[in-house]
N, C-alpha and C positions, 0 to 999 in steps of 0.2 A: 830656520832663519834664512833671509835671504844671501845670495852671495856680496861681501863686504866691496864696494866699487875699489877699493885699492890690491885686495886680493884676486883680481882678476888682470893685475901688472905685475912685471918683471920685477926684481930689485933694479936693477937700471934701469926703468922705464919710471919706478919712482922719484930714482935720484934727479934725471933728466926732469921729471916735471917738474920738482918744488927749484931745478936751475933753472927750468927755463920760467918760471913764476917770478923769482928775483931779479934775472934781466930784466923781464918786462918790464917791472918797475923800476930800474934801474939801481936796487937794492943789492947790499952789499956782506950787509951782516942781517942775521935775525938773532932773537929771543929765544931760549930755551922757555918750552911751553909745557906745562903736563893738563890734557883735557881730559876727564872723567866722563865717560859715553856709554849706556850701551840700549838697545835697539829696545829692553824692556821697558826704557823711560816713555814710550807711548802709553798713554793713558790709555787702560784696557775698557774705556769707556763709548760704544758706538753713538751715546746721542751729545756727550760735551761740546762738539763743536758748535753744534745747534743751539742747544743752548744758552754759551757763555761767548762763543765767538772765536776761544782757544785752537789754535792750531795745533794738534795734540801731535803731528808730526816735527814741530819743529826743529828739538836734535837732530833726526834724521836729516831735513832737508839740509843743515849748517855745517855737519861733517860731511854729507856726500858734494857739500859741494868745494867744500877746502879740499877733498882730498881729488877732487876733482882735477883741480885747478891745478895743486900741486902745492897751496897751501899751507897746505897742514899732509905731518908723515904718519902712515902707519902706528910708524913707534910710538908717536908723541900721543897718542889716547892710551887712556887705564881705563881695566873695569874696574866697574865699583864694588864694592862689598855691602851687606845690607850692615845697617846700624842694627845692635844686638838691644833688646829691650830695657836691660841694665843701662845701657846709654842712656836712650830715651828717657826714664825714669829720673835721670837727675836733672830734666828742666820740667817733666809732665807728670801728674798725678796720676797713679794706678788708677783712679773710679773712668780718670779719660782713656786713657789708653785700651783699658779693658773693651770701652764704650769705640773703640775706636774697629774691633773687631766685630760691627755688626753691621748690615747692610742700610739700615738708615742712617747712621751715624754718616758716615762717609756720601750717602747721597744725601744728605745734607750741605755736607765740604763743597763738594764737585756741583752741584743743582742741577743733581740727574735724578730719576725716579729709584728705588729702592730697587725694584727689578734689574735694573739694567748694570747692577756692581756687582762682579764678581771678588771678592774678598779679599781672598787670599791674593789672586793675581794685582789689586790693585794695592793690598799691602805690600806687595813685591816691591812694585813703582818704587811706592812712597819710600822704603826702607834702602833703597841702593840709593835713591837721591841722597836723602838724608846721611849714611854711610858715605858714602861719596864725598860730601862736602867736609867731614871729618877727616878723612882719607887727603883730600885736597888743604888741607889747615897743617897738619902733620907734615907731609910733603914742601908744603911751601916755607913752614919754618926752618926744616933739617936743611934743604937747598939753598933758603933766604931769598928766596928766589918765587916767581908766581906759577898759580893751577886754576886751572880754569874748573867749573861743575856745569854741563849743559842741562843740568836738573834742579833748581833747586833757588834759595831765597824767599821760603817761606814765612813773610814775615805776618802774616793776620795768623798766625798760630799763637794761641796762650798757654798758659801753664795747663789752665783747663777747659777749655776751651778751643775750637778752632773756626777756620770758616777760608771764604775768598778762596777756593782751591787751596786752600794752603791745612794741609795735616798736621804736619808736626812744625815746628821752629827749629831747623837745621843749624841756623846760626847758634841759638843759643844750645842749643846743645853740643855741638862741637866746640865751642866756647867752656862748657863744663867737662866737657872731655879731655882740652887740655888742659885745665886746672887740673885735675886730678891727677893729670900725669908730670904736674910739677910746674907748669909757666904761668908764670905770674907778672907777664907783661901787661902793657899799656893795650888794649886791643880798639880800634874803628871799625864801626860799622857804618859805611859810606850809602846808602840806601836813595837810588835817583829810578826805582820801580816809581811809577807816577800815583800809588797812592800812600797815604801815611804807612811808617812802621807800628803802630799800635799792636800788635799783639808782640813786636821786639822790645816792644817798653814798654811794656807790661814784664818780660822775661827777664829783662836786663838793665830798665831805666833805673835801680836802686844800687849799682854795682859802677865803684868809683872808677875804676879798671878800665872801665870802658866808657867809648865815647863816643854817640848815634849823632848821625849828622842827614835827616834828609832833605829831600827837592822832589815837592809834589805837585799835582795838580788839584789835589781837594782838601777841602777845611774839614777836618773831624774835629773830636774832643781835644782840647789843648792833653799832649803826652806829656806824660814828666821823666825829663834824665835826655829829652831831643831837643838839637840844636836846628828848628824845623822850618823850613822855610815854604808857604804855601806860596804857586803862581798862577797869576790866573788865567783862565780857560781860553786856548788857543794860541801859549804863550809861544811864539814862535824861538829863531836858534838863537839868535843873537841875545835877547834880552834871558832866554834861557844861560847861555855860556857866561853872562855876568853874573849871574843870580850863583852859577858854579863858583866862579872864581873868589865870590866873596864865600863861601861854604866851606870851599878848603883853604883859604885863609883864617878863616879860626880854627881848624884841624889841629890840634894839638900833635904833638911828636908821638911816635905811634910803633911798634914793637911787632905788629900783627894789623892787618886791613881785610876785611869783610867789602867788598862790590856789589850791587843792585843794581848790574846792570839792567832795568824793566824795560823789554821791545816794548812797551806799551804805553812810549810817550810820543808816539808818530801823531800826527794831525787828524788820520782817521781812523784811529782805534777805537774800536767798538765800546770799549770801558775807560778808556785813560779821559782825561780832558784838556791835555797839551797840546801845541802843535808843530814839532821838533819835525822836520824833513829825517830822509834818512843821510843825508850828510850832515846834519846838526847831531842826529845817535852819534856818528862816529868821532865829531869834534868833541863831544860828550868824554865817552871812553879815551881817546887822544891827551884828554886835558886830566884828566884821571890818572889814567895810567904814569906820568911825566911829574902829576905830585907824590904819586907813590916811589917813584925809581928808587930804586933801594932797599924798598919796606915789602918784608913777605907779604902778600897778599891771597886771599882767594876771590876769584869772580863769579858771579852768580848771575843767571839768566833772568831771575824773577818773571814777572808778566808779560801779555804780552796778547792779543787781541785782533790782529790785523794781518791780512795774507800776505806781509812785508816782516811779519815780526818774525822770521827767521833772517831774514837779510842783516835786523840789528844785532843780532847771536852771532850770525857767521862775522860780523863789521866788526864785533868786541874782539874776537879770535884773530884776526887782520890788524886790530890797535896794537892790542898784546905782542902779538909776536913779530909783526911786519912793521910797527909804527907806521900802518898805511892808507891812505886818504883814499885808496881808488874805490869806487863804486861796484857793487857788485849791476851786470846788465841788467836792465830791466825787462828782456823780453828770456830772461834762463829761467827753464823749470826743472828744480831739482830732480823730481819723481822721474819724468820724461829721461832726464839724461841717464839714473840711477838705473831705471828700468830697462834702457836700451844698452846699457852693458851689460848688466844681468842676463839679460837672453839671451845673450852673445855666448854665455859660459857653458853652457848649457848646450849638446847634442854635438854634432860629428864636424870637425874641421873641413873643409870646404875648399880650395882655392881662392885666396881672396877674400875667403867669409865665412863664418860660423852660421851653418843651416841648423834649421829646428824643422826635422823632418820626422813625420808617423813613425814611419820604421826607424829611423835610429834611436827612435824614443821607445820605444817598445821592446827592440832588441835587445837595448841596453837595461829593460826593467824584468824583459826574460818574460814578457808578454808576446804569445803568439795564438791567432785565432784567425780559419779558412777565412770568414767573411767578416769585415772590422766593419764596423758603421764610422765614416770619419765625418768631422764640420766640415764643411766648405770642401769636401774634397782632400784635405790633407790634415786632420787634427783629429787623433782617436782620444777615447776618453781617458785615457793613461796619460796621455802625453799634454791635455789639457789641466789636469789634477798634477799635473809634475810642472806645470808652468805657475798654476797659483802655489805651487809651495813653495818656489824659486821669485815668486813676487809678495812671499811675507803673505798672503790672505789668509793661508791655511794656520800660521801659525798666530796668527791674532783671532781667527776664531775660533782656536785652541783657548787662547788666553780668555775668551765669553765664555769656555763652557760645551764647547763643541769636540765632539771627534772622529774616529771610524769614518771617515772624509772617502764618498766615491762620486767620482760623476756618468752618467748617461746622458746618451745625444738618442734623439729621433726626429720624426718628421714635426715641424713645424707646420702654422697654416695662415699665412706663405711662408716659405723659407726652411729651416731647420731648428729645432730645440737642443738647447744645453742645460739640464742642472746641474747642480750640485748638493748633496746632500751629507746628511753628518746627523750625527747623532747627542742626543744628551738624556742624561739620565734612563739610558736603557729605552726609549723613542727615539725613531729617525725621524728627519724633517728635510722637509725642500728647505735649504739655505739661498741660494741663487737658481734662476731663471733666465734665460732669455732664448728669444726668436732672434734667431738672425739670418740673413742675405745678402748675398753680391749683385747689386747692381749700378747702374751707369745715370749717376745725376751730376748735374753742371759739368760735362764733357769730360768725367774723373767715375776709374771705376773704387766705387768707396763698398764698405762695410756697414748696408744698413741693418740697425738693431731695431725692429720692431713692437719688443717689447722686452723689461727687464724690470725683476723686481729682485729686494734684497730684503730677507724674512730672517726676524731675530723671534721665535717664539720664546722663548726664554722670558723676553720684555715683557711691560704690558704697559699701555697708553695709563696718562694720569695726565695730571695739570701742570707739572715738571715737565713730562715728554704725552703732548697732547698729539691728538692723529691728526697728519694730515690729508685731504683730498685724494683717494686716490689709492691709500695705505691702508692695507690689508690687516699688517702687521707692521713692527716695530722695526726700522732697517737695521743693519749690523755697522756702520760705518767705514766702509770698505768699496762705497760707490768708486771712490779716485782710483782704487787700484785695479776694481774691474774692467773703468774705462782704458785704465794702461795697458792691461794683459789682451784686451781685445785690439787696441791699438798696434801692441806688437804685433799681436797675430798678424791682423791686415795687412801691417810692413810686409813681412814673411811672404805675405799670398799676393804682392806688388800691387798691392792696393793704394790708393791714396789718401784715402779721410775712412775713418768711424762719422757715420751720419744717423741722428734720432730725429724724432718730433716730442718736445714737452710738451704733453698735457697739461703743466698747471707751471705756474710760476715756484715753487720748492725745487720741481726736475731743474729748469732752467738755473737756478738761482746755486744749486750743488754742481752744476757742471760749467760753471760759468770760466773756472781755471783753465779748462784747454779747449771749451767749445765755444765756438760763433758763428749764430747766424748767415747764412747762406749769403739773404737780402741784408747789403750794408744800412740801408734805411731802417730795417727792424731791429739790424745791432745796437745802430745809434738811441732809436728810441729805447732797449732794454738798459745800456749802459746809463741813461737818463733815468730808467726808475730804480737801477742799482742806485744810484747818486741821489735822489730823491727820498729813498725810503731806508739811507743805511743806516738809523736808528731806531726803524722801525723793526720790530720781530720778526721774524721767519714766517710762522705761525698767523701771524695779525693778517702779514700782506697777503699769502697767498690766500688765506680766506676772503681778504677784502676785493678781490678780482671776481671769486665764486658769488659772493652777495649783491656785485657791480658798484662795489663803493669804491673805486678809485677813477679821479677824472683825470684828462691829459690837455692840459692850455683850458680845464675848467669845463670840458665837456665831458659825457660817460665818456668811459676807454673798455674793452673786451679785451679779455687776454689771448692774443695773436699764438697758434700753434703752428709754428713756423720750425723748417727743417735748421739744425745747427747741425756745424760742421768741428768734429777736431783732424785740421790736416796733418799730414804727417809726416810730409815736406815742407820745403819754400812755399810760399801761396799768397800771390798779391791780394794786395784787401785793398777797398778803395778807403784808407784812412777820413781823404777830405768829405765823402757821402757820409761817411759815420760820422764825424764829427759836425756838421752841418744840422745833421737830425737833430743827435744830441744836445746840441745848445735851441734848437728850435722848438724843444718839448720840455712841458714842467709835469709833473705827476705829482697829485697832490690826494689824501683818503676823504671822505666824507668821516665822519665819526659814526658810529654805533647810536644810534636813537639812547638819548639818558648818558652818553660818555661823552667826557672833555675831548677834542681834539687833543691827537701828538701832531706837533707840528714837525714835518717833513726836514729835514737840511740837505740844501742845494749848497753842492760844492762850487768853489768859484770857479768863473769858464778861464 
């Protein structure tokens, strides 16, 4: 596991944050919080992202950044426990649950390929959520007080049945959980995920006890036992917050409250169909929380679709305990920040600095050898393999099925090589690759990668996880943390950017969170066919560049293999040239000979 970003402070360096968090706001009192966290809730899944759009980081990115802040304390997270199957069993039928222990079953759930689920780890997930949310119900009643679950709100789970990522029904099971243990109160399930509860009313719409109230953005089958309110598509904040206030005005008096809080009602969510800003999520949660005041409750993260929707996770965590309106920045990356304390914990105190130096890394692993081959002059392959295990890579391709983890460096052509490799089922295999060099582009000396792949042989391509361009094999999902540990490095070696060239629109389209184009003019135009084509597949687009069916203002367009940069300082960019492009360019697909056009959505300028 990696090092916890608040285990790397004092006790008073945490008190001093979460005071100097409340000055800043001018805040005076907070909420007693319990959040239910832990780092296995990442989906042991390398292609979900690609395929459903899910940021399977989320929890991560919402605690490292409360406790970042000062937000949220150490103390105030639990682990979870897993739900025991006795649990489960009193809302789901043995023939599913059985059925739940097999690898298509679950690639099913998730809309990944059978290949790519590991079982056991991904019942892991599924069972501390689940646990958790029980754990968080129990909790909130004994205190009367609220808990948060950053896992959980699976509501398209049935009795027998499941689907929409969602495995089990945590609500309702937790829900039978404390029946049995004797409450017999009034229970709400407040459900504002932006799609219907149907698989909760299927579990619970026959049970007087309770009472489902949701706010969606889609029509399904009329549910029975839901007080359901559909909006339609795009519904911005305002007409959203009354469409609330009339929902918890027939709220009945309540004993116990179930939250859906769903990241997945932003404007550009890949799956939702609302259009809530992320200050409308938090007037959301705000108005919520203030008709709860009093009433035990648990919160639940539900969906969530959008490389914002940890921002509505960390916003609910802010309602709750801070009653606070401030905006998380728009230019913070979790990971980035997460990662640059991490490496800090890590090798020999320094004046002034925590150095990640060969030798203290080696010294300290009791590695000694006359002639070391190191990267770049300072990074042997111990101290490389001790950096991915200090940035979690090692330990999620533990959780695919990998182990016996070593890496080798030699020469490159140009440059230098790094793998890594690991083993499974008694076969080693190249897991990662890359060519890298130091050299001196746009008057910065950067860390160029000449070439990197990321090999899951475990996988295998299918029409779920179809190959792309380029793709040898199946990736592990681990490109974002490779680019970090390389980035650190470069910090380390006074570099100033990580620089590649995409070959294909997938490279560019996975690294698009901390790289940008060199040429402001080529950002502007890629930010134009992010915005043009974000309903479009992964898969479709980059193929549609190889076959030349995408035009730009309605002429061919070639896809530009143009250098991006991740800086790793300050770095003027010329905002008004990028923005200038991007309102000047439309990017639009021809269709497939015999297939309907998708029509593209152009976000407003």
């Amino acid at each position: 596991m990696g090092t916890p970003l608040l285990e790397l402070l004092s006790k008073s360096s945490r008190g001093q944050a979460v005071r100097h968090f409340a000055e800043r706001l001018g805040l005076h009192r907070h909420r007693a919080l319990a959040v239910f966290y832990d780092p296995a809730y990442r989906l042991p899944l390398a292609a979900v992202e690609v395929s459903t759009g899910v940021e399977s980081r989320r929890a991560d990115f919402a605690v490292w950044y409360l406790l970042k802040t000062g937000a949220l304390e150490r103390s105030e997270l639990r682990t979870p426990r897993r739900a025991v199957y006795a649990d489960l069993a009193r809302v789901h039928s043995a023939e599913f649950l059985e059925a739940l222990s097999t690898a298509e079953t679950l690639a099913s759930i998730f809309a990944v390929d059978p290949s790519d689920v590991p079982v056991d780890e991904l019942l892991n997930t599924v069972r501390l959520a689940c646990g958790a949310t029980i754990e968080a119900a129990r909790m909130a009643l004994k205190r009367r007080g609220v808990a948060a679950n950053l896992l959980g709100g699976f509501h398209h789970a049935f009795p027998d049945k499941a689907g929409g990522l969602c495995p089990v029904n945590d609500i309702a099971v937790a829900i039978a959980v404390l029946r049995s243990e004797g409450f017999s109160g009034k229970v709400g399930v407040i459900d504002l995920d932006a799609h219907p509860p149907d698989g909760t009313a299927a579990c619970l719409g026959g049970d007087k006890r309770v009472w489902i109230g949701s706010l969606s953005g889609s029509a399904w089958l009329p549910l029975e036992g839901v007080d359901e309110t559909v909006l339609p598509g795009g519904c911005p904040d305002d007409k959203y917050i009354r469409a609330l206030n009339a929902l918890l005005g027939r709220m009945p008096a309540l004993d116990l409250a179930f939250v859906i809080a769903g990241g997945d009602v932003l404007g550009s969510d890949r799956m939702g169909r609302l259009g809530l800003s992320l200050h409308g999520a938090r007037r959301r949660d705000l108005r919520v929380a203030e008709a709860l005041e009093g009433i035990p409750s648990v919160w639940l993260a539900g969906g969530g679709y959008h490389r914002d929707s940890w921002k509505v996770l960390a916003g609910t965590l802010l309602a709750l305990k801070w009653r606070s309106r401030e905006q998380i920045p728009v230019g913070f990356d979790p990971m980035r920040a997460h990662y640059s304390e991490v490496w800090k914990s890590f090798g020999r105190e320094q004046p002034g600095d925590l150095e990640l130096t060969a030798e203290d890394l080696d010294e300290s692993l009791g590695v000694y050898a006359p002639q070391r081959r190191l990267l770049l002059g300072a990074f042997t392959a111990e101290s490389i393999e001790l950096a991915m295990h200090h940035c979690n890579i090692l330990n999620h391709l533990q959780r695919l099925g990998y182990g016996h983890f070593h890496v080798e460096i030699d020469e490159g052509s140009p440059g230098e090589r790094m793998r890594l490799f690991g083993e499974a089922d008694g076969v080693e295999h190249v897991l990662l690759e890359c060519v890298v060099e130091r050299k001196r582009i746009a008057d910065s000396d950067v860390l160029y990668v000449h070439w990197m792949t990321l090999r899951n042989p475990k996988a295998q391509f299918s029409e779920r996880r179809p190959q792309l361009p380029g793709q040898e094999l199946p990736g592990l999902g681990v490109s974002r943390e490779t680019g970090e540990t390389l980035a650190r490095m470069a910090k380390k070696l006074g570099m100033q950017a990580v620089v590649f060239r995409p070959a294909w629109y997938h490279m560019a389209f996975t690294s698009r969170y901390h790289f940008q184009y060199l040429d402001p003019k080529r950002q502007g135009r890629f930010e134009a066919i992010l915005r043009d084509f974000a309903r479009v597949p992964l898969r479709e687009a980059t193929l549609a560049f190889v076959q030349g069916r995408v035009r730009m203002n309605g002429g061919p367009y070639s896809w530009e293999s143009d250098e991006m940069a991740y800086w790793l300082d300050d770095h003027k960019v010329d905002r008004k040239a990028i923005k200038a492009e991007r309102n000047r360019v439309h990017f639009s697909l021809v269709p497939v000979r015999g297939a309907r056009a998708k029509p593209s959505r152009r976000a407003k300028r």
